[in-house]
C-alpha positions as CSV (number, residue, x, y, z in Angstrom):
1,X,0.0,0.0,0.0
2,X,1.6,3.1,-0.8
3,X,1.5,6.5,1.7
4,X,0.1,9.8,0.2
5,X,2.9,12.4,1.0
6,X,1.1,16.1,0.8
7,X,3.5,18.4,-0.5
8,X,3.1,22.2,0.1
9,X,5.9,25.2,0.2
10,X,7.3,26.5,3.1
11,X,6.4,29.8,2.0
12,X,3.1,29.1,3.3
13,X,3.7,28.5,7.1
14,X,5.8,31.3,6.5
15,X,3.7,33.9,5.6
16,X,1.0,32.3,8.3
17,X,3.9,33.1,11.2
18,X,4.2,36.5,9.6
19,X,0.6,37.1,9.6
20,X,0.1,36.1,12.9
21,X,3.0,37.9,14.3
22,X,1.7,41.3,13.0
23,X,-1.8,40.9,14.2
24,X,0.1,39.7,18.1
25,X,2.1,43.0,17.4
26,X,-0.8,45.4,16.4
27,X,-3.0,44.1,19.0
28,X,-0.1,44.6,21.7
29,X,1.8,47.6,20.3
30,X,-0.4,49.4,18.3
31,X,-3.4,49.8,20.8
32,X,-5.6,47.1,19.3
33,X,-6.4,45.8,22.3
34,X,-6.4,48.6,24.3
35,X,-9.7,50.0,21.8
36,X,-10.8,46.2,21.8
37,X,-10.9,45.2,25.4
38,X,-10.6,48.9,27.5
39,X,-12.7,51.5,25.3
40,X,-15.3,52.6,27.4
41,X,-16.8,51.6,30.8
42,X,-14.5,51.5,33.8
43,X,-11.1,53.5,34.2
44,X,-8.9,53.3,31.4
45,X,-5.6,53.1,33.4
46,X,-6.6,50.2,35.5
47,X,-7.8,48.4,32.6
48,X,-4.7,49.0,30.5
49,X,-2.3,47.8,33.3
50,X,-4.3,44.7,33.9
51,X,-4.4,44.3,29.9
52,X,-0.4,45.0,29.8
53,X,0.0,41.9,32.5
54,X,-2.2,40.0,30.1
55,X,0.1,41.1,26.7
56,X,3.6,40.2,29.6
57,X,2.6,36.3,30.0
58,X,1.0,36.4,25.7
59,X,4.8,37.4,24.7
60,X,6.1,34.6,26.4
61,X,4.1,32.7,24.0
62,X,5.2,35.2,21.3
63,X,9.1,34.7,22.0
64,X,8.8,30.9,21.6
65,X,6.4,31.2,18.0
66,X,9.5,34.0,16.9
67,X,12.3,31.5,17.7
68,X,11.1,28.6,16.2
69,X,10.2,30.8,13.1
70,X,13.9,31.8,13.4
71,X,15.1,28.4,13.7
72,X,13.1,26.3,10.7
73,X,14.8,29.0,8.4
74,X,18.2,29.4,10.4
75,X,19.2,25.6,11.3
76,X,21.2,24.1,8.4
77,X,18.9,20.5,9.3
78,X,15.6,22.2,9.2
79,X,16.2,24.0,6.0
80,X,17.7,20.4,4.2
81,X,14.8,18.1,5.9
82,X,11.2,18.8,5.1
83,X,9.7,16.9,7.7
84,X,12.0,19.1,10.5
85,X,11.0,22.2,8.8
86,X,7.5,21.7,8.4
87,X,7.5,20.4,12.6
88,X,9.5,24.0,13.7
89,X,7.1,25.7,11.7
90,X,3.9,23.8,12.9
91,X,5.1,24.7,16.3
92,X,5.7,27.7,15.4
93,X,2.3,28.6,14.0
94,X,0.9,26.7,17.0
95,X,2.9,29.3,19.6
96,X,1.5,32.1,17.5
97,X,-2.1,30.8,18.3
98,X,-1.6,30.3,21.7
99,X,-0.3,33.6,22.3
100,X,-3.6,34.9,20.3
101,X,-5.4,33.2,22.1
102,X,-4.1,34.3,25.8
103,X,-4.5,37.8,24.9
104,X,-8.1,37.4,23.6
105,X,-9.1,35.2,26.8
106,X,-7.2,37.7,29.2
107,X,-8.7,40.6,27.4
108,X,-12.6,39.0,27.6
109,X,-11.4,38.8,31.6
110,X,-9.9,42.3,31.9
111,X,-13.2,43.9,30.7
């Protein structure tokens, strides 16, 4: 019985971490989530130091998804072996989620 092997281009993954990296960045740096989570009802201050904490423990998440980004194009092995690569960057995309994912549920709780 032969195996299917699904093919696609790094390129792909890439542009996913990319993606995902500038919507983390715009929501953290860019006030995103400030206007998503802290626009209107209780004082603004409070709610933006209690989002910052929030954005502190998401760019833990943030750092790992960057590295492993870093590494699947950096590491002689990942670039020569498509299985490696295409693990980095599915953790990598992963990470990116997660961190997402922790700054949307910590925002739903700051407001």
């Amino acid at each position: 019985m032969a195996r299917v092997q699904l093919r696609f281009s790094p390129i792909i993954p890439t542009i996913a971490s990319f993606l995902l990296a500038a919507l983390w960045g715009l929501s953290v740096f860019a006030g995103w989530g400030l206007e998503a989570f802290c626009a209107g009802g209780e004082d603004s201050s409070t709610c933006s130091q209690r989002l910052g904490t929030v954005s502190t423990v998401s760019s833990l998440f943030a750092a790992l998804a960057a590295c492993c980004t870093a590494a699947a194009w950096l590491l002689p092995g990942a670039r020569q072996d498509p299985r490696a690569f295409g693990r980095i960057m599915g953790a990598a995309v992963i990470a990116w989620i997660v961190a997402e994912g922790v700054l949307f549920l910590g925002g739903m709780l700051v407001r």
